[in-house]
N, C-alpha and C positions, 0 to 999 in steps of 0.2 A: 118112234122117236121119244126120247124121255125128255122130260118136261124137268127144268131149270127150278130150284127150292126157291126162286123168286122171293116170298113174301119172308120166310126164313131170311135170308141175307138181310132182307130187311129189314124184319126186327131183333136181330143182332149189331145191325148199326143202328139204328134207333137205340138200341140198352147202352151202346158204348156210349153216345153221344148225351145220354141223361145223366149217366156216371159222370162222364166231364163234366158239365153243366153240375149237378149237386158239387160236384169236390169245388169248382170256382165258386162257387155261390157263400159253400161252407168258409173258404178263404176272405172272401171279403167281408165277410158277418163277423168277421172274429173282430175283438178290443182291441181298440190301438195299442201303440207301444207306448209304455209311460215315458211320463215326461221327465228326461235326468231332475234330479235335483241341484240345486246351484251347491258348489261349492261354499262353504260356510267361511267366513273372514273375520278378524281380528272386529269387535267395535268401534266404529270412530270416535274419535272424542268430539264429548258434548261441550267443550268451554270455546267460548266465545268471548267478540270482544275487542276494545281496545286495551293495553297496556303501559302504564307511563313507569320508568325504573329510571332509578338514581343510585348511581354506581360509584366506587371512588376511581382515579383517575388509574392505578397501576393496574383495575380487569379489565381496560378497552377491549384489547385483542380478546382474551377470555369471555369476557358477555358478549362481545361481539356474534366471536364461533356458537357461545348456547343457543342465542336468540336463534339462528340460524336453526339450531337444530330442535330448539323447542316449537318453531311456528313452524316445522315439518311435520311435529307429531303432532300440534294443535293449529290445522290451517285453518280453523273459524277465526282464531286469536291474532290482532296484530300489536306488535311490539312498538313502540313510537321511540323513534332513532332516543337511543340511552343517553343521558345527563352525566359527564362525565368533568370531576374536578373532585378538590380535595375532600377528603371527608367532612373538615370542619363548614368548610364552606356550604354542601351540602346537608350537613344536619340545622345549620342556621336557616337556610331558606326552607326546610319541612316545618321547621318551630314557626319560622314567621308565616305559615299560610302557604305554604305551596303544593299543587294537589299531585299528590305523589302513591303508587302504588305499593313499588317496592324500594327499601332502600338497602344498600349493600354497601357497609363501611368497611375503610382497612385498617381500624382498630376498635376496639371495644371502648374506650373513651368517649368516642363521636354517638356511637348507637344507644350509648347508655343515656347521655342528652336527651335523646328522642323520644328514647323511652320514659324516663323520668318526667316526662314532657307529658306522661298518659298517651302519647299519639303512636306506639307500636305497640304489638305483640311480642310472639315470643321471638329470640333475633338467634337462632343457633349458630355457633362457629361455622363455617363449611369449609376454608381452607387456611393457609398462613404462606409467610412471606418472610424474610430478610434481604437485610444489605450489602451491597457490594458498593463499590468504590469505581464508578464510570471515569476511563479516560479516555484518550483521543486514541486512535487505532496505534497498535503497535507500545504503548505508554514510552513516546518518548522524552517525558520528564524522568522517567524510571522512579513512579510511585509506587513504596512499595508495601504500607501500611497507613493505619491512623496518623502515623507519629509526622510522615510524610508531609500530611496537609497541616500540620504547622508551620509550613515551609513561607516567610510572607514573600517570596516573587512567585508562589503557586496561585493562582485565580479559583477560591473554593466558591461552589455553589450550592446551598443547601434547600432545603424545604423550609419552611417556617414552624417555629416552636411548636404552633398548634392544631400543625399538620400531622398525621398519623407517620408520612418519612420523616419528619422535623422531627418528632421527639424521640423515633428511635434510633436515629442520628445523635440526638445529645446525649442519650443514654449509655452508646458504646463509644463516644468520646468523653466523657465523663470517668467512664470505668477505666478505660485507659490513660487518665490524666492529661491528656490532649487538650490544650487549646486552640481554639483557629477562629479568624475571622474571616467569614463568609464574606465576596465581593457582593451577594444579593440574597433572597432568601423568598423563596416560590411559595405560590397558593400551590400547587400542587408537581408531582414526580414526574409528570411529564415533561412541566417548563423544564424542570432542572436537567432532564436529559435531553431536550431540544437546545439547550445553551451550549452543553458538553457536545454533543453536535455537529454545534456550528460552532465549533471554536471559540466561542463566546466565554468560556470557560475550563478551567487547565482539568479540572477535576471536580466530579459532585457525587454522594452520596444517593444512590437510588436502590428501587430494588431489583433483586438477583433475576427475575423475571423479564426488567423493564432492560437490563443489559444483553438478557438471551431472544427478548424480541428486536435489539437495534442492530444485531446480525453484526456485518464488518464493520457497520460505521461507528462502533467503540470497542475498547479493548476492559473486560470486569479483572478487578483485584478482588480476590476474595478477603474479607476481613475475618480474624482470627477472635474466634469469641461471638461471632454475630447471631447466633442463637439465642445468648441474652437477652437480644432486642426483637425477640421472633413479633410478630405483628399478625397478631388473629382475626381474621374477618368473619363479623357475622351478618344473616341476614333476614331483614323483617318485613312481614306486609304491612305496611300500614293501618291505622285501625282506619282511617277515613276514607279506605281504597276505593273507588266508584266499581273497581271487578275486582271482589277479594276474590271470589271462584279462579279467575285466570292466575292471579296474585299470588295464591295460595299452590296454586299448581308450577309457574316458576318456580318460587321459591323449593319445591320438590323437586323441581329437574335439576336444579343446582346442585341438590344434595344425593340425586341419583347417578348412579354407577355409571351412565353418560356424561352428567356432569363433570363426574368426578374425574373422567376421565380427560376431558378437555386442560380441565386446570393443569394435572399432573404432566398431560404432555407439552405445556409451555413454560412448566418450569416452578408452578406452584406445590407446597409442602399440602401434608394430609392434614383434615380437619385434627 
């Protein structure tokens, strides 16, 4: 009877069985897998803060929308709801003590005040503005010019002399040898298109801007020549800014191709 290789069998599954065991052994000895690397992202911005701004009364809507888009790109920074009325009005209360960061006039009369005042920097242009002629939807006085609001049973409303729409209101009534007398005459471009309105008033000279944001509820004349009267806004941090940092960074978003872009789409002209 022949005899079974017994121990052979054997230790040919004992070798296989070592072979497995060293190849597991080798697998779990091996490095881990590295760790991804995070994807790399933009810096956040470093400014912080509060922000106090004084604006004249025809950028509501426009500082509105920046602010917006400026405390997106600087969430540390908070903007405190913007001080909004006439230029004049505004440059008198920075002279008299008001703590202000940035101020943004809509003529270069009001800012130079301020500055003459030693109490700004430097105030660059960033955009401009003219006039149009607000009536009531449809103009059914049928206003069809300057010459028009001579008319005395038309109800005129203007800005005040020393308002930034007040003087370029006398300026392209002047040139065109118009006179009229105004039924009141506003701190700022807002009243005068809140009267036109409400009815309150036949006709008021505001800007082309402040007609393209009241939608249906006025009808704009364009006035012939109103570039004479173009009205350049500039804008300054304050020297006694508590966050020039932040201050200093508006005033750039303003001037930035985002900024610029907001103006342009509600109607305002290029610096």
């Amino acid at each position: 009877m022949t005899r079974s290789p017994l121990p052979f069998r054997l230790s040919a599954i004992a070798a296989t069985a070592l072979a497995a065991a060293l190849a597991l052994t080798a697998c779990s000895g091996s490095s881990p897998a590295a760790t991804p690397t995070p994807t790399s992202t933009a810096a956040a911005s470093t400014v912080s803060g509060e922000l106090t701004v004084f604006a004249a009364a025809s950028l509501s809507q426009a500082f509105d929308q920046i602010t917006t888009a400026f405390e997106a790109e600087n969430p540390k920074v908070h903007v405190n709801p913007i001080t909004y009325d006439g230029s004049s009005t505004l440059a008198t209360q920075i002279i008299e003590g008001a703590s202000v960061d940035v101020f943004a006039s809509a003529d270069q009369k009001n800012m130079d005040k301020v500055t003459q005042a030693g109490l700004a920097g430097d105030a660059p242009v960033f955009t401009t503005n003219v006039l149009q002629i607000a009536v009531a939807p449809g103009n059914p006085l049928k206003v069809k010019d300057l010459a028009s609001l001579a008319d005395p049973g038309l109800k005129l409303v203007l800005c005040a002399p020393a308002v930034p729409c007040g003087n370029a209101a006398k300026t392209l009534l002047d040139a065109a040898s118009v006179t009229v007398t105004p039924a009141s005459e506003e701190q700022n471009v807002t009243a005068v298109l809140a009267k036109v309105k409400a009815g309150e008033a036949d006709a008021g000279l505001v800007y082309s801007t402040d007609v393209k944001a009241a939608g249906s509820a006025v009808t704009g004349i364009a006035i012939a020549g109103a570039e004479k009267a173009t009205n350049k806004y500039p804008i300054a941090v304050l020297k006694a800014s508590k966050n020039a940092e932040a201050a200093t960074a508006f005033q750039a978003f303003v001037q930035s191709d985002k900024g610029q872009k907001i103006l342009k789409d509600l109607g305002f002209g290029g610096a």
